[in-house]
N, C-alpha and C positions, 0 to 999 in steps of 0.2 A: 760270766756263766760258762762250763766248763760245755764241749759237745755234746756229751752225754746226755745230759739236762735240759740242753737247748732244746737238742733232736726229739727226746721224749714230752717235750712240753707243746712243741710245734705240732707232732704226729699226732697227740693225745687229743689237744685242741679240735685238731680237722676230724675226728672221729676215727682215723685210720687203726688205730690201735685195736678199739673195740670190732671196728666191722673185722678186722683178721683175724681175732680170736672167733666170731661167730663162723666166720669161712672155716675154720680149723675145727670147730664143733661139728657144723654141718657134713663136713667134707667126712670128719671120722668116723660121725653115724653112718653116713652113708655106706664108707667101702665095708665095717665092720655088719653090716646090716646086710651084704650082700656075696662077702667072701667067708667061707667056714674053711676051718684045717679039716673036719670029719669031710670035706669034701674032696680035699688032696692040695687045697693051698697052701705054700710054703710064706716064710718072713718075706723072702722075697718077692711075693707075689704082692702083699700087703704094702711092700714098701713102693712098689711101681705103683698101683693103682691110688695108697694114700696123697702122693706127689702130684699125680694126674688131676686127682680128681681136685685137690685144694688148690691146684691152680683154676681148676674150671671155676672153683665157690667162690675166689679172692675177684675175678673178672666180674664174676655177678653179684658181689658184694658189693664191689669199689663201680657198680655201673659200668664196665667198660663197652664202649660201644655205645652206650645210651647217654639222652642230656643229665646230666647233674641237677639235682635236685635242690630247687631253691637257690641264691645266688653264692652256694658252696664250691672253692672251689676245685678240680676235677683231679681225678688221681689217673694217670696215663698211664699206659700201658708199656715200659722201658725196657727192655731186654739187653743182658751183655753177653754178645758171642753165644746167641741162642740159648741162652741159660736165661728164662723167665724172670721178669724183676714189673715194679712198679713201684713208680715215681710220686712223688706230692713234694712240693718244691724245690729245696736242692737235695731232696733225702728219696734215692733208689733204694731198694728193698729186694734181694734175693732171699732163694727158699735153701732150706738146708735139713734135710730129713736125719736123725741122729736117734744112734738106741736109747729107749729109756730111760733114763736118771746119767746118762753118761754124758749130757754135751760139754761140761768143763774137759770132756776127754779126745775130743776132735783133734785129729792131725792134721792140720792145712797143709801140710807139706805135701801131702800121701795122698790131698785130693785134686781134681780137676784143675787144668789150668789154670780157667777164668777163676775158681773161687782162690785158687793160689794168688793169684794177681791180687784179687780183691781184699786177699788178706795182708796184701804189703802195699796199701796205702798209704799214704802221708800221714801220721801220725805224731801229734810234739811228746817231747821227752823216751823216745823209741832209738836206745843205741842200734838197734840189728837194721834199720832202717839203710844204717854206713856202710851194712857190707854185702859186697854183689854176688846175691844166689843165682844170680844165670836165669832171673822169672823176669818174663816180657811185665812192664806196668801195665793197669789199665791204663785202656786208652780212652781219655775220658777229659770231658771240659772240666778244670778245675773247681769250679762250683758245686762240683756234682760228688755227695759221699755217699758210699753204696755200704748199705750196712745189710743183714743177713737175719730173715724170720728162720728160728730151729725151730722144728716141731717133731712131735712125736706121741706116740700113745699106745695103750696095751687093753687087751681086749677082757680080758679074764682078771682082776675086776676090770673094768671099764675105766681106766685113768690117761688123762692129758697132760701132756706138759708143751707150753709157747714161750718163746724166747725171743727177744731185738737184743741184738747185739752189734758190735763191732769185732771183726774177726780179728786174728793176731796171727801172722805169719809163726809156727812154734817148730822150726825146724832144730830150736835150741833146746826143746826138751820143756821148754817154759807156758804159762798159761796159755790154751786156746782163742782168749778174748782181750779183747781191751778194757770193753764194760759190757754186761749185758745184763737185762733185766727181764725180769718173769711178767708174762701177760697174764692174771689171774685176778682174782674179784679184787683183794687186798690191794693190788696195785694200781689198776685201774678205775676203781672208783665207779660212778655213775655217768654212763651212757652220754655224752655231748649234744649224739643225730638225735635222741628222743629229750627233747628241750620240752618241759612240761610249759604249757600255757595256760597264767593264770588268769583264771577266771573272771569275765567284766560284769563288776556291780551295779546292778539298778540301778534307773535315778530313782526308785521309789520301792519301797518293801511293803507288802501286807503284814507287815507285825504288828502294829498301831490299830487298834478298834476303829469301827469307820466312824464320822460321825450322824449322828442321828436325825434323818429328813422327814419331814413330813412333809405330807400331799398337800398342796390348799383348793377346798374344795371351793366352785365354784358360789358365787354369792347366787340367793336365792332372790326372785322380783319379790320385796318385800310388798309393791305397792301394789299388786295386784291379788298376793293373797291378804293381804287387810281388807281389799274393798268385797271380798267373798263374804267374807265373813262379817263383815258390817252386812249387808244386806242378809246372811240368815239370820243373824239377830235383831234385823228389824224383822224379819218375816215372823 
């Protein structure tokens, strides 16, 4: 099984996929619920506070800080070089905010350090891997793949787009990604953390007619109304 596949069956499993997508919901109601352009906010204003605030939603999604629920277990809290991340197993997760319908069009070259680094991971079958762009590695235990949540959204209509990916160093002008795949109903399927519980059957139903009792009525002294009645019929 190829990373790709692994990492999305692993994430999917622990519920991580879905609670991110709800943090990305939450978080976009929110800033879009509380910043207006007719008020004098710029893209940029939207792009600060959507970042902010879905880091806040991802913390109080994935529990941080709090016990785990039920013997699930816990997604930590990992940051690389102050760039916000979290972890669940060997699989780190940074944020990566990008325009619109554009994220196959990221330049990791042109961004931040740490996500420069992160995007010249080890990688099989990656020739550019051979040649030295002068970028620090991450510094990092090799168990550990840090792959990258895109998000982004637009107000007017009201549309979302979430993304897991593996970035792609593209200083060669070549794809942004290794593999990345869309968070959306299609893809994710049905919710893991809300595990329906089925229902435990009777030992016994009322569908069956009951059966039919009767009272038994007490015996009557027969011997003592006989002798009545003999004595008025001798009277």
């Amino acid at each position: 099984m190829g990373e790709e596949q692994q990492a999305w069956d692993e994430l999917h499993a622990a519920g991580f996929l879905h609670a991110a997508r709800e943090a990305h919901r939450e978080a976009t109601l929110a800033v879009f619920g509380s910043l207006s352009r007719s008020a004098g906010f710029k893209e940029r204003s939207f792009g600060y506070a959507s970042f902010d605030v879905l880091e806040s939603w991802l913390d109080r999604v994935f529990r941080i800080g709090r016990r785990p629920e039920g013997d699930r277990p816990a997604v930590v809290r990992d940051n690389l070089n102050n760039s916000p991340g979290w972890r669940y197993g060997r699989y780190r997760v940074l944020l990566k905010r990008h325009e619109f319908g554009a994220v196959r069009a990221i330049r990791w070259d042109r961004d931040s350090p740490t996500k420069q680094a992160v995007a010249r991971q080890d990688f099989p079958d990656d020739p550019q891997l051979a040649l030295d762009l002068g970028i620090t590695p991450v510094r990092d235990t090799p168990e550990v793949v840090t792959l990258v949540l895109a998000h982004s959204a637009t107000e007017e209509p009201l549309e979302m787009e979430l993304y897991l990916g593996r970035p792609r160093l593209n200083a060669d002008g070549g794809p942004a990604w290794h593999w990345l795949r869309p968070l959306n109903d299609d893809t994710l399927g049905p919710d893991p953390r809300r595990k329906l519980v089925e229902p435990t059957l009777p030992l016994w139903t009322d569908d069956e007619a009951d059966a039919p009792v009767r009272l038994r009525e007490p015996k009557r002294r027969r011997h003592g109304t006989a002798r009545r009645r003999t004595s008025t019929e001798t009277a």
